[in-house]
C-alpha positions in Angstrom: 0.0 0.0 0.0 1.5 3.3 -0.7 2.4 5.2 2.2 4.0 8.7 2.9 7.8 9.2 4.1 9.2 12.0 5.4 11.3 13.3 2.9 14.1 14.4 5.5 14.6 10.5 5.9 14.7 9.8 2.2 17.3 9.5 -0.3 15.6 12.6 -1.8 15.7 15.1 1.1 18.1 17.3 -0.7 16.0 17.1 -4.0 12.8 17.7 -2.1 14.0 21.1 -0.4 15.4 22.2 -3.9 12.3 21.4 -6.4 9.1 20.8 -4.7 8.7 24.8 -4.7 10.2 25.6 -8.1 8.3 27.4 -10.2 9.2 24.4 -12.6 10.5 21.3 -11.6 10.1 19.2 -14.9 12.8 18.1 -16.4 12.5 16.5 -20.1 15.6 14.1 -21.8 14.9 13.3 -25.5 16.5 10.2 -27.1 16.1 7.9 -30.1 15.3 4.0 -29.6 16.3 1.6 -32.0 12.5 -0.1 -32.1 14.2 -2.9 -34.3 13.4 -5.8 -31.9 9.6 -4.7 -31.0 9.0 -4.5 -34.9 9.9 -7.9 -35.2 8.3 -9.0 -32.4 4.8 -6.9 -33.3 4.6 -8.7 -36.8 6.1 -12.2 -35.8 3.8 -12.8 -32.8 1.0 -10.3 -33.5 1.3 -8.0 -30.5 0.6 -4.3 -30.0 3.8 -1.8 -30.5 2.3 0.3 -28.5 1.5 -2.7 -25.8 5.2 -3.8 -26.3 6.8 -0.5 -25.4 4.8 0.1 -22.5 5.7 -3.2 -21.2 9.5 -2.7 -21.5 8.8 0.9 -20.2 7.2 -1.1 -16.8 10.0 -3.7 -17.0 13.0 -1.1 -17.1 11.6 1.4 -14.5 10.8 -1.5 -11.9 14.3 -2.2 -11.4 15.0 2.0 -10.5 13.9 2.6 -7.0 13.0 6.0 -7.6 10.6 5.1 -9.5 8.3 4.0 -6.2 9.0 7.2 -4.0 6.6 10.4 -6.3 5.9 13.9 -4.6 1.8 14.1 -4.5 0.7 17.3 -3.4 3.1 18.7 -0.5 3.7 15.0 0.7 6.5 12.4 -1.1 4.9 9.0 -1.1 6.1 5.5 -1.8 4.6 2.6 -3.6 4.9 -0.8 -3.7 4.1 -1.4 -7.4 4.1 0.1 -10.8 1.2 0.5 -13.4 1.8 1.9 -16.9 -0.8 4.6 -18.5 -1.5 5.0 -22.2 -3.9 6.9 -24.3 -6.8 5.0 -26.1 -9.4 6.2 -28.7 -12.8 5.6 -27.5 -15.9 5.1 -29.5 -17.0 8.4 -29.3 -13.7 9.8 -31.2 -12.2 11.1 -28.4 -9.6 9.9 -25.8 -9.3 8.5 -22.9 -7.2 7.1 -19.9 -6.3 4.0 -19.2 -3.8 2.9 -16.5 -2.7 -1.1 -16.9 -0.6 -2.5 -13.4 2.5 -3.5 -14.2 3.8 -7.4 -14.5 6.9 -9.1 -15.5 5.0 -11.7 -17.2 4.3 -10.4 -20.5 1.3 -12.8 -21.4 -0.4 -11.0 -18.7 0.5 -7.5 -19.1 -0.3 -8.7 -23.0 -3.9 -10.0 -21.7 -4.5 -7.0 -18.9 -3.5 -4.6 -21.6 -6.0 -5.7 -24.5 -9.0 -6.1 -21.7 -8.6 -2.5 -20.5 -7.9 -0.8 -23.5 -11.0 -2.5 -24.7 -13.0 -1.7 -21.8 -11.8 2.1 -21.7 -12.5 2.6 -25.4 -16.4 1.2 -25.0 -17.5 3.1 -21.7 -15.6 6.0 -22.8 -14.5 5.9 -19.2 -11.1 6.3 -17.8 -9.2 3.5 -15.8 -7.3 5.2 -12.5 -5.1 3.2 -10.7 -3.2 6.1 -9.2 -4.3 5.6 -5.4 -2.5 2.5 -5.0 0.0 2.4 -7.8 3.2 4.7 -9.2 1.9 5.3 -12.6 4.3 6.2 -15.3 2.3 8.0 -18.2 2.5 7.5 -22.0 1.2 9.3 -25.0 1.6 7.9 -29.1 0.7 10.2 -31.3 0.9 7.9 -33.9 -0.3 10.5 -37.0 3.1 12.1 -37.8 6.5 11.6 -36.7 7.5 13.8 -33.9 11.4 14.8 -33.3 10.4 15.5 -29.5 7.8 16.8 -26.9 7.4 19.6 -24.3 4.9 18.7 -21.4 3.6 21.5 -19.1 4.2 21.5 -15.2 0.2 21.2 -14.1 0.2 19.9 -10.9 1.0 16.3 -12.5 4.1 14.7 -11.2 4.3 11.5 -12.5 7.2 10.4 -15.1 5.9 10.9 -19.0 7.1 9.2 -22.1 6.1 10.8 -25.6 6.8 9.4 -28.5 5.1 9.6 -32.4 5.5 7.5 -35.6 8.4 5.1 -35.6 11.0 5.5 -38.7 12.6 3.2 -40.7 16.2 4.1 -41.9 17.3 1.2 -44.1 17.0 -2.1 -42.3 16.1 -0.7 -39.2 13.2 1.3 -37.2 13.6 4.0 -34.3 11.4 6.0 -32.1 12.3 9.1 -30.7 10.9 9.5 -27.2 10.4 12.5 -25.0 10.8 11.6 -21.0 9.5 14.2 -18.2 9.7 13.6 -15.0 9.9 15.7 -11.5 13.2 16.5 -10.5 12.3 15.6 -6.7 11.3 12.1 -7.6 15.0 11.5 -9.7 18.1 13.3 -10.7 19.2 12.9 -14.3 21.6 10.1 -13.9 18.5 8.6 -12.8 16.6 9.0 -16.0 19.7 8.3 -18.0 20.2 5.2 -16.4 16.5 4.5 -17.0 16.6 5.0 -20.4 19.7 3.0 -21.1 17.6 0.1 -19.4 14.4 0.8 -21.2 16.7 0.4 -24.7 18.1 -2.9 -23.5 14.6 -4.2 -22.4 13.8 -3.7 -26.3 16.7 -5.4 -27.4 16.2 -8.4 -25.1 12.2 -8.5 -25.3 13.2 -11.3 -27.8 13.9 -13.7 -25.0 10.9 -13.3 -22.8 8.7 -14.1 -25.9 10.7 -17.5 -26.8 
């Protein structure tokens, strides 16, 4: 159950005096993904991109503790578990939320991602897990290719990946991605090292589907 710790006791009492009173404490890191691997994957086996990226999104932030400790309002909370957002078109056109836990078994995440998505996109009614979970946000907009994104400090804290049309260059496909996230919660060696991780989840998603 998620639980608040007082940030004087925490790894991020420094980070907490400095940035949960800025004016602007988002921070945003841009870098390309080779998408090679998922490509494969999504036409070999028939699985969602997007449900594939989200996945290794889930798998390369669980092993970061900072990714369970999140300022909410004046407080820092920590969770016990991660769930993974995304975007989905519902019936009426429009868009909605949809937040999917996060599991290390992909058949589940695979199954728990097409039931909600589903679900979401017929009630036009979003999914909210953020109560008991550390959710980590995404956003595809998948109708033009998009070099990188600017997201605006409203009062949501929660780590945000961006990303639009994947490219192919030759023999291979890559996806540049736009990560936000609250300067309390990480520092940037933080989100570096999670988005070296995140790359080598892609790469090695090959093995967890054999």
């Amino acid at each position: 159950m998620p639980k608040e710790i007082q940030s004087q006791n925490s790894n991020r009492a420094n980070a907490f005096k400095l940035w949960m009173n800025a004016p602007n404490p988002m921070v945003t890191f841009f870098k390309t993904l080779d998408v090679t691997n998922l490509i494969d994957i999504h036409e070999k086996n028939r699985l969602k991109f997007n449900m594939l990226i989200c996945y290794c999104i889930g798998k390369a932030a669980a092993d970061i503790k900072e990714f369970f400790t999140l300022p909410v309002g004046d407080k820092l909370i920590q969770y016990d578990s991660l769930a993974v957002n995304t975007i989905v078109k519902n019936k009426l056109g429009e868009v909605s939320s949809c937040d999917i836990l996060f599991t290390k078994d992909l058949k589940e995440f695979n199954h728990d991602y097409l039931k909600y998505t589903a679900q979401v996109a017929e009630t036009c009614q979003d999914r909210d897990l953020s109560d008991d979970f550390m959710v980590i946000g995404t956003s595809a907009i998948v109708e033009t290719e998009l070099d990188g994104v600017i997201g605006m400090n409203s009062g949501f804290n929660n780590p945000f990946l961006f990303w639009g049309k994947y490219r192919k260059k030759r023999l291979k496909y890559y996806l540049p991605v736009s990560f936000q996230f609250h300067h309390t919660q990480m520092d940037g060696s933080h989100a570096a090292k999670f988005l070296e991780s995140l790359q080598g989840e892609i790469n090695s998603l090959r093995e967890v589907c054999s």
